[in-house]
Each structure stands twice: as structure tokens, then as C-alpha cells.
PATIVO-868507 format. One record per atom (N, C-alpha, C): x, y, z. Coordinates in steps of 0.05 Angstrom, whole numbers, plus 5000, padded with zeros to 4 digits. Example, Ala and Ser with C-alpha at 12.3 -4.5 7.8 and 13.67 -1.06 7.14 Angstrom:
526448865156/524649105156/526449345156/525749555142/527349795143/525850015157/
This chain:
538948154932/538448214904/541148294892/542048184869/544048274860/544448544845/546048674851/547348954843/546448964810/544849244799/544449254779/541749124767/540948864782/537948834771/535948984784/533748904768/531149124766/529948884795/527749044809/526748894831/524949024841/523048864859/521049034868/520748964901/520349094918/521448994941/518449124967/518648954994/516049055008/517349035035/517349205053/519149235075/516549245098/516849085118/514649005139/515649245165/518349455154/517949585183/519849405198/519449415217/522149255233/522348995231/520148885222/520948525212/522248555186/522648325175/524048295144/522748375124/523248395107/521548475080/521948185059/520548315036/520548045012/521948244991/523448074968/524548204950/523548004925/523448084903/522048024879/524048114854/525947954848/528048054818/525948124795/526148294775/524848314761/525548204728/524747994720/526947854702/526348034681/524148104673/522748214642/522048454651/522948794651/521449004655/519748994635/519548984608/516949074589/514748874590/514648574611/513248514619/510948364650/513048644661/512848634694/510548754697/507948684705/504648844713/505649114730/504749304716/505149674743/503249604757/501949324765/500049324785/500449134808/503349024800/504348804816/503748874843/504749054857/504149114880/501649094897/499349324881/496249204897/496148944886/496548754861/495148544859/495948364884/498648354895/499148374918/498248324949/497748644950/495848744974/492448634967/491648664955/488548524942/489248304945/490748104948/490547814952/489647784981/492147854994/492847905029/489448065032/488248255022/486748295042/483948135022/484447915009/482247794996/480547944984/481148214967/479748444954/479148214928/477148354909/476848264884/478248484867/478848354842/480448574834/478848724817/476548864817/474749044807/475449284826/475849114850/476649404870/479349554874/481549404865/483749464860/485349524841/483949384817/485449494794/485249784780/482849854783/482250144776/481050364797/483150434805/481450694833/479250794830/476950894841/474850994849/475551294851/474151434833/474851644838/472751814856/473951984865/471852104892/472952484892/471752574893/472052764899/473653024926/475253134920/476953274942/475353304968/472853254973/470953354996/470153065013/470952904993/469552685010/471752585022/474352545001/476952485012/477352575040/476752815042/477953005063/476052905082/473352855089/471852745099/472052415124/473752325099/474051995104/477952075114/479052245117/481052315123/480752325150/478752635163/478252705182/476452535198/475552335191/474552055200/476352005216/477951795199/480451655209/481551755226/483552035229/484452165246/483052155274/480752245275/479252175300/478851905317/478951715293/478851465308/481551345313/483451465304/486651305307/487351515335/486051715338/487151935362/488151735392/487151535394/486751385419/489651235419/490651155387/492350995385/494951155378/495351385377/496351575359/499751595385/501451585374/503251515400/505651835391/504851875367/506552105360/505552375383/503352415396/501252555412/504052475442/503952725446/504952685488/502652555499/502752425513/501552415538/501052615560/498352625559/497552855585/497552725619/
């Protein structure tokens, strides 16, 4: 990407990433990104374009979910 332009960019972690110049900021979507991720995971965009709002209890809920089920895969954890 050249020095000084606007861009939007997606980094895979230790493979390569994609980079995206941004020619027009006052007509670049603030949703470029999930519209994006909603392709890749074949979402409709009712489900991505406007968040769901949910409440601090359930969040924390569907949080402490997850945690329990990633525990197996969790590599930051020693080994016993």
C-alpha cells in the first residue's frame, strides 16, 4: 500500500493478509469489514448489519460457555 493512502487491511496471523486502498473515504461502507466476514461465513445481512442487542447477563453467560468449551484447546494453560 502506498505511503499516505487511506486502506483497510485483514491480517490471517502468520499467513498473509489482504490489503484494500481506500480510493473515496466519504464513500467507503463503516461496514466493509463484517460485510466481509458475513460473506465468508454465508451470514445474511439482517444478522450483521445491525447487532443484537443482549443484555450484560446473558453476554457473560455465552462468554462463560465458550471458555469451558475452548478449555481442552486452550494452549495458553501449562500442562499438568
Amino acid at each position: 500500500v502506498p505511503k499516505g493512502l487511506p486502506y483497510f487491511s485483514v491480517d490471517f496471523g502468520l499467513q498473509a493478509g489482504f490489503a484494500h486502498v481506500i480510493e473515496d473515504q466519504h464513500r467507503f461502507p463503516v461496514y466493509f469489514g463484517k460485510e466481509i466476514i458475513g460473506g465468508m461465513l454465508d451470514l445474511e445481512p439482517r444478522l450483521w448489519r445491525k447487532g443484537l442487542r443482549e443484555n450484560f447477563e446473558d453476554q457473560r453467560k455465552k462468554v462463560l460457555h465458550f471458555a469451558q468449551k475452548w478449555k481442552p484447546y486452550d494452549f495458553t494453560r501449562s500442562k499438568d
